[in-house]
C-alpha positions as CSV (number, residue, x, y, z in Angstrom):
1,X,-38.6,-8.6,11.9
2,X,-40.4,-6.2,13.7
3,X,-44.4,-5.7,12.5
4,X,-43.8,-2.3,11.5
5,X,-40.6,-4.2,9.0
6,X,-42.9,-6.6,8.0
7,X,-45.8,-4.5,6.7
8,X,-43.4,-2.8,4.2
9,X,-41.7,-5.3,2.8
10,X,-45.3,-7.5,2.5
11,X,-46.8,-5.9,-0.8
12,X,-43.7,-7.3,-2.4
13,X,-44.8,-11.0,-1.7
14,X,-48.1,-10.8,-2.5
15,X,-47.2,-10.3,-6.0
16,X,-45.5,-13.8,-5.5
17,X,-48.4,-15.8,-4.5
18,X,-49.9,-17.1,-7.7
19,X,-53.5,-17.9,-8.6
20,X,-54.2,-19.6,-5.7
21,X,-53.1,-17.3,-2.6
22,X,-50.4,-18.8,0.0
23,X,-51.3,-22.4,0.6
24,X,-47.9,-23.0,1.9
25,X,-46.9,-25.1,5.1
26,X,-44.6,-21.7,6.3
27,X,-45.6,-18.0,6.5
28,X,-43.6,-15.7,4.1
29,X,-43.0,-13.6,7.5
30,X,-41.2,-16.7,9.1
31,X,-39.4,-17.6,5.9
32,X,-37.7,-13.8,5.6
33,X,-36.9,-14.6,9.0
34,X,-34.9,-17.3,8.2
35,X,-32.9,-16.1,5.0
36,X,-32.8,-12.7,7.4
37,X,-30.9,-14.8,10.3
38,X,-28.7,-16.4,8.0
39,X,-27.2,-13.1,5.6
40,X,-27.1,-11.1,9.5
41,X,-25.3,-14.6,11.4
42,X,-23.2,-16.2,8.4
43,X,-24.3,-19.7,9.2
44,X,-24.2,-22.2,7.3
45,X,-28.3,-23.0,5.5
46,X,-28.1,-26.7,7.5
47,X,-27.4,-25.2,10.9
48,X,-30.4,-22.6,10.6
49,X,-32.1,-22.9,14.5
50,X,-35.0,-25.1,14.6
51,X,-36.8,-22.6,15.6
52,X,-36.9,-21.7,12.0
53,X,-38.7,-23.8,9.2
54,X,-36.6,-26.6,7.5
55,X,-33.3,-25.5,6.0
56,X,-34.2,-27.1,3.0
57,X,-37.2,-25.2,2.8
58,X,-36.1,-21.6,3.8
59,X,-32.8,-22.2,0.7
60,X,-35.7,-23.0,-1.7
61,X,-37.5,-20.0,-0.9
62,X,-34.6,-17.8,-0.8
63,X,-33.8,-19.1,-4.7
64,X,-37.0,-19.1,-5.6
65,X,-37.7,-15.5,-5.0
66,X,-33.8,-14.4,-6.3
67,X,-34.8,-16.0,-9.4
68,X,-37.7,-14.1,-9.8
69,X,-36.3,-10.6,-8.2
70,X,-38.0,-10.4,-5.2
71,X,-34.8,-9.6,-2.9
72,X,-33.9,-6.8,-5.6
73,X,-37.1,-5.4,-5.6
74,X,-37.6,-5.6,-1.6
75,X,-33.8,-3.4,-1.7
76,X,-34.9,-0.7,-4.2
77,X,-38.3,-0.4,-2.2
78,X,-36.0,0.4,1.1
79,X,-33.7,2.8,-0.8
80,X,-36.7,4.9,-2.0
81,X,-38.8,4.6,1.7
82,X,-35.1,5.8,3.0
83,X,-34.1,8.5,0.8
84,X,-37.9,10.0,1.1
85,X,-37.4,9.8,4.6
86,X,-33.9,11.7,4.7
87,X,-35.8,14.7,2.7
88,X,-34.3,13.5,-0.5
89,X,-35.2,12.1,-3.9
90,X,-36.7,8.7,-3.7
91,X,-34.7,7.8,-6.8
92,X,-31.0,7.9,-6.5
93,X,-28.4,8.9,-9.2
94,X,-25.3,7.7,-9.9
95,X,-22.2,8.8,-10.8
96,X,-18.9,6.9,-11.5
97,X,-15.5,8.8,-11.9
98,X,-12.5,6.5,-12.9
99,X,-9.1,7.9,-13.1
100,X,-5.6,6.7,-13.4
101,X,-3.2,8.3,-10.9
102,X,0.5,7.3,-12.8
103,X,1.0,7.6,-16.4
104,X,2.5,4.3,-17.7
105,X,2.3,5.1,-21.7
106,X,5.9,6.2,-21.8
107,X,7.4,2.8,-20.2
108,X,5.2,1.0,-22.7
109,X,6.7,2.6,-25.8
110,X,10.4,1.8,-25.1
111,X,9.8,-1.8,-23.9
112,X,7.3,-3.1,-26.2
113,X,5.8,-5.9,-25.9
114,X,7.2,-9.4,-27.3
115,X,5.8,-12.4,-26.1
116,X,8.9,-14.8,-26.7
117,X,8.5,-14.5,-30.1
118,X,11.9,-14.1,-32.0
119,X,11.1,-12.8,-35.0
């Protein structure tokens, strides 16, 4: 993650920290890294590099902060920097259009349905 990444996606941890700032072994930076190697490489959490903090470690963070929302947060922040960037709202609207293509109501009626029941 490039410094320029970083520096966006940053605010978003420091509401994470708790009371007592970041006394932990690993930097958030190096732990994105990690769960940011994994989701682009598809390994497997045990065969993380060991370049990387402790596979244990990095999984623990990566629960830790799904549980409280942090990865969903860090995506709608992106959406809105990228949509305001493209000229367009930064909040995106949504809309969902389901159809059916073939009627099936007429086969329905003249089969019915009867479960291997015989009465």
């Amino acid at each position: 993650m490039t410094d320029k990444q970083w520096e966006i996606i940053k605010p978003v941890f420091a509401n994470y920290l708790g009371r007592y700032g970041n006394r932990a072994k690993w930097e958030k930076r190096e732990m994105v890294n990690a769960v940011l190697y994994v989701t682009n490489t598809g390994c497997q959490w045990h065969m993380l590099p060991n370049d990387f903090p402790p596979y244990k470690t990095v999984f623990s963070f990566f629960s830790r902060m799904q549980a409280k929302g942090v990865w969903e947060q860090i995506m709608m922040l992106l959406v809105r920097k990228t949509r305001e960037k493209a000229g367009r709202s930064p909040n995106p609207t949504f809309s969902l259009i389901d159809s059916q293509s073939a009627k099936t109501t007429g086969a329905a009626k003249e089969r019915g349905i009867d479960g291997g029941k015989k009465g």
